[in-house]
C-alpha positions as CSV (number, residue, x, y, z in Angstrom):
1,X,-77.8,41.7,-6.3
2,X,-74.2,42.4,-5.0
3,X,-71.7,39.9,-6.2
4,X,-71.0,38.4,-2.8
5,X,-74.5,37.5,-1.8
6,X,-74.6,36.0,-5.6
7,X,-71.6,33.9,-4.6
8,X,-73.7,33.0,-1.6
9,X,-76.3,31.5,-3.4
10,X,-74.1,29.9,-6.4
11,X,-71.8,28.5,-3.6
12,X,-75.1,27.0,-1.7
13,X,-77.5,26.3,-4.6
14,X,-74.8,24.6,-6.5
15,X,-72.1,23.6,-4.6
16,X,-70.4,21.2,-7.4
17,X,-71.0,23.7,-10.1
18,X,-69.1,26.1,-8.2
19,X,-66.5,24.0,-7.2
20,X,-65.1,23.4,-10.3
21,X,-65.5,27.1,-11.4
22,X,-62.9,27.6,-8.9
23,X,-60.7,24.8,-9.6
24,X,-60.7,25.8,-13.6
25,X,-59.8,29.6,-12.1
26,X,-57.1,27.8,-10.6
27,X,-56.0,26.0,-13.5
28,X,-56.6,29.4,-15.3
29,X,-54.3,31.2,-12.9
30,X,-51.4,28.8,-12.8
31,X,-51.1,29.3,-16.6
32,X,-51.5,32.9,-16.8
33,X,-48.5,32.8,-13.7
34,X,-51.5,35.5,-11.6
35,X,-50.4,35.2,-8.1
36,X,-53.5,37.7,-7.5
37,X,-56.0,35.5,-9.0
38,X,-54.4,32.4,-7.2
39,X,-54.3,34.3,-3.7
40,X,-58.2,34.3,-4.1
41,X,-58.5,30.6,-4.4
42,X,-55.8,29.1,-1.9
43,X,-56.6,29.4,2.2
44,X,-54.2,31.1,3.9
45,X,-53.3,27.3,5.5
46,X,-53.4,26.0,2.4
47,X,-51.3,23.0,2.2
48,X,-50.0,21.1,-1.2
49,X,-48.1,18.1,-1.4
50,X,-46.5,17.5,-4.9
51,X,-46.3,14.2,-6.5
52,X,-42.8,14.0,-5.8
53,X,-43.8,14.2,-1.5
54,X,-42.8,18.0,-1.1
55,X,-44.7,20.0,0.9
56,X,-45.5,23.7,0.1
57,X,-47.7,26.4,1.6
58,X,-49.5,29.7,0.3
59,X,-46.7,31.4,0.3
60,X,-44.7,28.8,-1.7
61,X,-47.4,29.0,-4.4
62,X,-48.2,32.3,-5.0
63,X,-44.2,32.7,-5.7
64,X,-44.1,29.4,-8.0
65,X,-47.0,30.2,-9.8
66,X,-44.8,33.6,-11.3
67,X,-42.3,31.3,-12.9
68,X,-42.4,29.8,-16.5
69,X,-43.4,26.9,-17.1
70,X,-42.4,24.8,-20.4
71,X,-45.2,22.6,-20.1
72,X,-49.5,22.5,-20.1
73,X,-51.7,20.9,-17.8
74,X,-55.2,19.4,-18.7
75,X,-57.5,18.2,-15.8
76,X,-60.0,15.6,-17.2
77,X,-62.2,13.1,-15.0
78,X,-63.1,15.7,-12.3
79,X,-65.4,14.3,-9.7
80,X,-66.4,16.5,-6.7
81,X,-67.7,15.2,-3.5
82,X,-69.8,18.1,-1.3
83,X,-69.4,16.8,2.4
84,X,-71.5,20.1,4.0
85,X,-68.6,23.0,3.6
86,X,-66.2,20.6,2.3
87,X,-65.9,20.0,-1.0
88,X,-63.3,17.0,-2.5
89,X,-62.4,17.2,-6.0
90,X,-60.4,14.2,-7.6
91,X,-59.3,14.2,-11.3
92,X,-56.3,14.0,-13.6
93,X,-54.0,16.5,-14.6
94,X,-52.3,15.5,-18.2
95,X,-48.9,17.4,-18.3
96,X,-47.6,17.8,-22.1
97,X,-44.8,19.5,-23.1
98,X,-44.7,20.5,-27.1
99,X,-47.7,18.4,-27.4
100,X,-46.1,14.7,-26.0
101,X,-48.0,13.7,-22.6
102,X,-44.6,13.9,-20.2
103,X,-46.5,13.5,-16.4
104,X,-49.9,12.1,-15.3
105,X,-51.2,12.8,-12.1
106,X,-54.0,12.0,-10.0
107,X,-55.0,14.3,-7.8
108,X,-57.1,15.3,-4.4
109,X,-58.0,18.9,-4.0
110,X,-60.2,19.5,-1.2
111,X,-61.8,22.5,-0.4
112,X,-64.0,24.9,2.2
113,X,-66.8,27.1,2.1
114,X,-65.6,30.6,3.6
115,X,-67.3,33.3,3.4
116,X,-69.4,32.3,0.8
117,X,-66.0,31.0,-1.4
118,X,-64.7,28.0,-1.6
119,X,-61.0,28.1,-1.3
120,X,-58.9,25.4,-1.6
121,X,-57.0,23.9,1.7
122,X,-55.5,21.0,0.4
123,X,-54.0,19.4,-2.7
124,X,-51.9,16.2,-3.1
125,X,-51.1,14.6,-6.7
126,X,-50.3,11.0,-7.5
127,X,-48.0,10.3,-10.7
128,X,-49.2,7.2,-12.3
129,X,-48.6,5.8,-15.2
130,X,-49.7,6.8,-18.9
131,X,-51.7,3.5,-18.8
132,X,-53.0,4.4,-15.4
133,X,-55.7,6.7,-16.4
134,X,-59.0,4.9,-15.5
């Protein structure tokens, strides 16, 4: 079986399964600074809008992504909504730095089915408090 028509039946056989494959890939490819790996995830009108209300596209990412980072990120509490060939994922991303929790964020990422991927579109994070985890 060729590997697209096998991400053709993942993608439509499970679609939540395979939507958080992508999203840890993404995770994955933020923390291994891969702009190629990222550029397989994100749309080319991907859109993100950071906790802080800043508003990036593809572009912006796959050069961010290259660039150190002194901290982790840990997604917990993913849910994922499949609306047809949207897909709406909403979790937490814990960011620690030398092990001490600096930054939670909740956060949308919604995606599309394309081609028989799904590629992200849209993401837009939420800081909340280190109590406001539930």
């Amino acid at each position: 079986m060729s590997p697209v028509l096998a991400a053709l039946l993942v993608a439509a056989l499970d679609p939540h399964s395979a939507v958080l494959a992508t999203e840890s890939r993404w995770v994955h490819a933020a923390y291994a600074r891969d702009p190629a790996a990222l550029a397989r995830i994100l749309a080319p009108d991907f859109v993100h809008t950071t906790y802080r209300g800043d508003v990036r596209n593809r572009s912006a990412e796959l050069r961010l992504v290259t660039q150190p980072k002194p901290f982790e990120e840990h997604t917990s509490g993913q849910t994922v909504d499949v609306l047809g060939t949207v897909a709406v994922v909403h979790g937490l991303n814990t960011i620690t730095e030398g092990g001490k929790i600096v930054l939670r964020l909740r956060y949308t990422d919604v995606y599309e089915l394309r081609e028989g991927r799904w590629m992200a579109v849209s993401a837009q994070e939420t800081a909340v408090s280190p109590e406001g985890t539930h």
